[in-house]
C-alpha positions in Angstrom: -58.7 34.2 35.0 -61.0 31.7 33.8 -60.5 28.3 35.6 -61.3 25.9 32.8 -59.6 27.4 30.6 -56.6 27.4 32.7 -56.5 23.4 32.8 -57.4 23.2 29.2 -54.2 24.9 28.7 -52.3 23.3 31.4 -54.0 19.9 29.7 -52.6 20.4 26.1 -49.0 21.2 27.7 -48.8 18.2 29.9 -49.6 16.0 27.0 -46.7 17.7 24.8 -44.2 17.2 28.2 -45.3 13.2 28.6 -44.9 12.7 24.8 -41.1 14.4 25.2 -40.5 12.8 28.4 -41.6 9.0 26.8 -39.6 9.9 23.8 -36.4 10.7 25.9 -36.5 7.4 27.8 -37.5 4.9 25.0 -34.1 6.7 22.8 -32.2 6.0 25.9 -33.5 2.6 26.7 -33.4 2.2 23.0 -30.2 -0.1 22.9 -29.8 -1.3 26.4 -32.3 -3.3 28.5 -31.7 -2.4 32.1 -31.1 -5.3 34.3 -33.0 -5.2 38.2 -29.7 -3.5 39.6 -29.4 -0.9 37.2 -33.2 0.4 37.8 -32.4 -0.3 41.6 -29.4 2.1 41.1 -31.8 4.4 39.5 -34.2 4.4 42.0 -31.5 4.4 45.4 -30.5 7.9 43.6 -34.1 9.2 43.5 -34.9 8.3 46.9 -33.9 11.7 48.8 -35.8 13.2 46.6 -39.1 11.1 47.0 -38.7 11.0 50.8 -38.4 15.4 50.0 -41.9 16.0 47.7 -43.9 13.4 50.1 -43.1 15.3 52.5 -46.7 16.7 54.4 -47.2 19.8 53.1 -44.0 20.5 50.9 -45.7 20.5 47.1 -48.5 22.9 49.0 -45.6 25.7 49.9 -44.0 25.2 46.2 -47.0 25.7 45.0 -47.9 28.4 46.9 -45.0 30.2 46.6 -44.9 29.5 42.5 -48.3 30.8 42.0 -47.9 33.7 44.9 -45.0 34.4 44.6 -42.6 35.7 47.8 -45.2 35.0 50.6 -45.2 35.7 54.3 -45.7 33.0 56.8 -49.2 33.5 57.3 -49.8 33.6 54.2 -48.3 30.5 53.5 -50.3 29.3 56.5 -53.9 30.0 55.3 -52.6 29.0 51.5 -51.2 25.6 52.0 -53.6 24.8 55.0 -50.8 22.9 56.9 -50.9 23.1 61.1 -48.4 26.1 62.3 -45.5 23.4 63.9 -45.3 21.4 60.0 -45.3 24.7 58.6 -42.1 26.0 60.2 -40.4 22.9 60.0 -41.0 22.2 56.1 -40.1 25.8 55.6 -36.6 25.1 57.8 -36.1 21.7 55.1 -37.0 23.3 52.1 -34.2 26.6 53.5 -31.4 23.1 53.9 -32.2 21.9 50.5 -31.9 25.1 48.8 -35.5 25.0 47.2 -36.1 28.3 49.1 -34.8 31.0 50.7 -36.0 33.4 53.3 -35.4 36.7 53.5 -36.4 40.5 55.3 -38.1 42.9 53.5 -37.0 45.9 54.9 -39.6 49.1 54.9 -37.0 51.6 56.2 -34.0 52.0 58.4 -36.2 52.9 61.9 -39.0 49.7 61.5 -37.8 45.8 60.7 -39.8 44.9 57.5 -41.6 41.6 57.0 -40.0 37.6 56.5 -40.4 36.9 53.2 -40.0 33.0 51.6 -39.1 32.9 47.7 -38.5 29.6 45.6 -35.3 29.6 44.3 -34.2 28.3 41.0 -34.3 24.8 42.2 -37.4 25.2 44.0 -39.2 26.8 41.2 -37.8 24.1 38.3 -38.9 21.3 40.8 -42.4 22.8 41.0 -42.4 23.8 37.5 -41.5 19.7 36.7 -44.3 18.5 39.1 -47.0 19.9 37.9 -47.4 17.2 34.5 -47.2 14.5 37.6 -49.5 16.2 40.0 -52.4 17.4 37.5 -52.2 14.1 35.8 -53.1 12.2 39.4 -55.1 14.8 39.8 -57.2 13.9 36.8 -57.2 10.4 37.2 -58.7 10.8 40.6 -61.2 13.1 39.3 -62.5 10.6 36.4 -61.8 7.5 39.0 -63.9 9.1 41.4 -66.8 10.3 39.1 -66.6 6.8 37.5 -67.0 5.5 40.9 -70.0 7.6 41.5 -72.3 6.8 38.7 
């Protein structure tokens, strides 16, 4: 897979996801200012899920898992490079908030197969829904930091 290529495409799609996402909010802001409370409403309801995604190491595993697919621990050890303690813990949160599950994959009857961890639906969409946010950061650190070079 080429690399560049890969972002060019991932570039192009972002752009078309901003341009629906701005479009969305300025027909449903259209007609109605928000006042300070309504925004702070808004923003109380988000909150569980910022505190979740800034979470150390919890985009990696999504990631991980989205682009991996079902992963073993150590796999998701050496892929998302957090220590072995966060690891288990994030794993345990992300299990609570349904974004994955965990499961055995059995070889046979006589042997116990290996732990498996799979997004689920929710865990995939909110990875899936990330990535415009993340790459765009990305970017702009990129540029920020080659601008701050020269």
């Amino acid at each position: 897979m080429d690399v560049d290529m890969f972002w060019e495409d991932v570039e192009k799609r972002v752009k078309k996801v901003i341009d629906g996402v701005e479009e969305t909010l300025k027909v449903m802001l259209e007609n109605k200012k928000l006042t300070v409370e309504e925004a702070q409403e808004i923003l109380d309801s988000l909150a569980p899920s910022f505190s979740l995604l800034a979470r150390k190491g919890v985009l990696q595993i999504l990631y991980t898992l989205l682009l991996l697919g079902p992963c073993t621990f150590t796999e998701l050890l050496e892929s998302s490079k957090v220590n072995r303690r966060t690891l288990s813990f994030r794993l345990k949160q992300l299990q609570r908030e349904a974004m994955i599950t965990r499961y055995i994959e059995t070889v046979d009857r006589e042997r116990q197969g290996k732990t498996l961890y799979v997004l689920t639906e929710k865990g995939r969409s909110a990875a899936l829904l990330a990535i415009p946010l993340i790459y765009y950061i990305s970017k702009m650190h990129k540029s920020s930091s080659l601008h701050n070079s020269l």
